[in-house]
C-alpha positions in Angstrom: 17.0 -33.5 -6.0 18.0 -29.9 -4.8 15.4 -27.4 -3.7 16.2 -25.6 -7.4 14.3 -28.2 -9.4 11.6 -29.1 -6.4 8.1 -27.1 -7.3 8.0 -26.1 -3.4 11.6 -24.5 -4.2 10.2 -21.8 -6.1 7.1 -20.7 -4.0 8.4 -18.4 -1.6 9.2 -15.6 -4.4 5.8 -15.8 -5.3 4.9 -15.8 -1.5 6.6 -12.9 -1.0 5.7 -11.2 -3.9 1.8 -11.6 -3.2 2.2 -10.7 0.9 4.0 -7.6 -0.6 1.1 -6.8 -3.2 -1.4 -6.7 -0.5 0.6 -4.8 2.1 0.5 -1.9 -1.1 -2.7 -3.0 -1.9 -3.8 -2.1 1.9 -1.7 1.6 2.3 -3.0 2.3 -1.3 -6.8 1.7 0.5 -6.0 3.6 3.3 -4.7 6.6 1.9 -7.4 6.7 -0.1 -9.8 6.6 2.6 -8.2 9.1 4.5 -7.6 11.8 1.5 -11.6 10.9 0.7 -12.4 11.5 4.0 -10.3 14.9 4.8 -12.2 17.9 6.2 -12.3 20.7 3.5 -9.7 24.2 4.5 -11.7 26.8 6.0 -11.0 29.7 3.6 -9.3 32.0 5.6 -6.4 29.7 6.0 -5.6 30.4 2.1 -6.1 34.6 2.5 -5.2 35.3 5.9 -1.7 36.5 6.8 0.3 33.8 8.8 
């Protein structure tokens, strides 16, 4: 029997595929916490001559 046609043969793919859902999954949380979070721009960084 060759790894191919074993059940076991074919769960990495899906391993890897789940670890690399969550590790989006994560960044995608924490980006969103840290836009959410962000101080507002005082307004005289907009009008004031740089």
């Amino acid at each position: 029997m060759t790894t191919s046609e074993r059940p076991s043969g074919r769960a990495w793919p899906w391993a890897i595929a789940i670890g690399l859902g969550l590790v989006v999954l994560v960044n995608v949380l924490f980006a969103y916490i840290a836009i959410s979070g962000s101080d507002g721009i005082v307004e005289s960084y907009q009008t004031e001559q740089r």
